[in-house]
N, C-alpha and C positions, 0 to 999 in steps of 0.2 A: 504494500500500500504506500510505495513511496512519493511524493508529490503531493500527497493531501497533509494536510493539516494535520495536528494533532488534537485538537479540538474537534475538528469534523471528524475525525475517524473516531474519538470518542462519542462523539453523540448519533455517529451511526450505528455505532454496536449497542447505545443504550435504545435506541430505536426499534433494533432488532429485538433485545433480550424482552421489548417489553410489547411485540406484537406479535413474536412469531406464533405463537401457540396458537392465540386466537384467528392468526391468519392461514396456519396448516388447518384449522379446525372449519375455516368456512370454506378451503380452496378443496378439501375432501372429502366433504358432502356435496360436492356440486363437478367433482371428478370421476373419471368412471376408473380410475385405478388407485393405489397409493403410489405405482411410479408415478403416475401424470401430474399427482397433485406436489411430489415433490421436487417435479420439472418447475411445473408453475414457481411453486415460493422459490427455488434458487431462483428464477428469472423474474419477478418480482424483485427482489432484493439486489440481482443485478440491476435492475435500470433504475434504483433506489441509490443505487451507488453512483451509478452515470452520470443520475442529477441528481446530484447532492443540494447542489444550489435551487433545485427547483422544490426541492421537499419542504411543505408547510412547517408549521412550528404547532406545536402541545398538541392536543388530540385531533385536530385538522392532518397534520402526520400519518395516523393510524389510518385516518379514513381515507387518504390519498393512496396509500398502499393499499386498504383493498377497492379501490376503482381500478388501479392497475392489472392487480390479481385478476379482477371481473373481466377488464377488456383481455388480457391474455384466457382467460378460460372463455372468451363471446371467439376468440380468434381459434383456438385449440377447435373447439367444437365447429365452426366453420370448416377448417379445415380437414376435420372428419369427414364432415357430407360432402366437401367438393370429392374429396377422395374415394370415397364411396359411391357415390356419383360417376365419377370417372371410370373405376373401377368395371362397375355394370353396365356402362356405355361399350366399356373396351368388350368386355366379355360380350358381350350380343353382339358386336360387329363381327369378334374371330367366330364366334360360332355360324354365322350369316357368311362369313368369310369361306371357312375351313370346316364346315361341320365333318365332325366324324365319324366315320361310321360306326355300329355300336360291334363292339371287339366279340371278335370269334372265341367260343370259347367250346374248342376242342379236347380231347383226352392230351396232345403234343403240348397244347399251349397253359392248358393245366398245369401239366407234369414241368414245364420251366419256371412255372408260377411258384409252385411247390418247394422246386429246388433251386429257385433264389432267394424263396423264405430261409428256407435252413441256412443259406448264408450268414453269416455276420454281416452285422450292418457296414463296416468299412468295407468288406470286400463287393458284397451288393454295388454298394455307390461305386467304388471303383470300375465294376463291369459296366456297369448304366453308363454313365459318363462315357465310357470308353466306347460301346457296344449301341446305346441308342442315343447319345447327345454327338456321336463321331469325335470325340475329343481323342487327341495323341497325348501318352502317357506325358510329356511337359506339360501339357494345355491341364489336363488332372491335376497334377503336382502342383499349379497353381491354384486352382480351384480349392482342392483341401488342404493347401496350406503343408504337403508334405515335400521333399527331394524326390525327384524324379527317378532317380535309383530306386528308391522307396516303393513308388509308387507300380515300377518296371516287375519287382518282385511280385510285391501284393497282387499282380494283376493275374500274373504267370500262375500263381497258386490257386488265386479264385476262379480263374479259368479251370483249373486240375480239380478245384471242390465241386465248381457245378458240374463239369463232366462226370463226377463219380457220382455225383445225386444225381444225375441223368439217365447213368444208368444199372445201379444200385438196383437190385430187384426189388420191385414194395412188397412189403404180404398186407396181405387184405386185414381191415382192421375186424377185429369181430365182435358182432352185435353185443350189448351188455346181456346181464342176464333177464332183468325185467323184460326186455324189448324180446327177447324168445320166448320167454312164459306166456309176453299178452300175444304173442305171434300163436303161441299154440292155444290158446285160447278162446282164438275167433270162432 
């Protein structure tokens, strides 16, 4: 806080100590999260700080802060609907766009369904990325953040896992026991 005053910096912090409660206490009843409302007060309290020179004096203060509060949660929630908004406009254009057709669901395309469940979740992502997003092991390694060595491995292996779930013999799972009693029962 270098450049301000030592006065101001003190009567900002007594500013603080003696609104914030009340001010997290009206920004999170009127937020739809606790992170949201504790975006709000840090940014509240930044542009408190911004203008120092413009903040009223005795309980004028307090209520300057929460008009600010109010216009960032009128702004926050704006910002929701345009987005949402947006969101659903985009989504009905690709679907009017690109509609797709509704996915075959064969005994082959089961059986890969299957056997990338049993995957691990990194090696999954790795195949996907690689296998249906067309990304080259660099282009991955940047994506999740690992070395491309890394990633060269994991691939080779998750390749070798889903081939062996592929062709892994299944045994049939079998009925419990209720489910044959009411079966003999009919």
């Amino acid at each position: 806080m270098n450049g301000v005053a030592p006065d101001a910096r003190a009567g900002f912090e007594q500013l603080f100590r003696d609104t914030r409660t009340d001010l997290l206490a009206y920004i999170m009843r009127r937020s739809p999260s606790a992170e949201d409302a504790a975006d709000v007060l840090a940014e509240t309290y930044l542009i408190a700080w911004q203008k120092l020179d413009a903040i009223p004096t005795g309980e004028r203060a307090r209520l300057w802060l929460f008009g600010v509060a109010r216009n960032l949660l009128m702004k926050g929630a704006s910002r929701r609907r345009s987005r949402h908004a947006l969101v659903e406009r985009l989504a009905g254009e690709l679907r009017l766009a690109h509609p797709r057709p509704a996915p075959v669901e064969d005994a082959q395309s089961s059986a890969l369904r299957a056997a990338l469940a049993a995957l691990p979740e990194r090696d999954r992502e790795i195949l996907m990325l690689t296998a249906w997003e067309g990304l080259t092991p660099k282009q991955v390694a940047a994506v999740v953040g690992t070395p491309v060595n890394i990633v060269r491995v994991r691939l080779h292996r998750a390749r070798s896992r889903l081939k062996r779930n592929l062709t892994a013999p299944r045994r049939p799972i079998a009925p419990c026991a209720g489910y044959a009693a009411a079966k003999r029962d009919r």
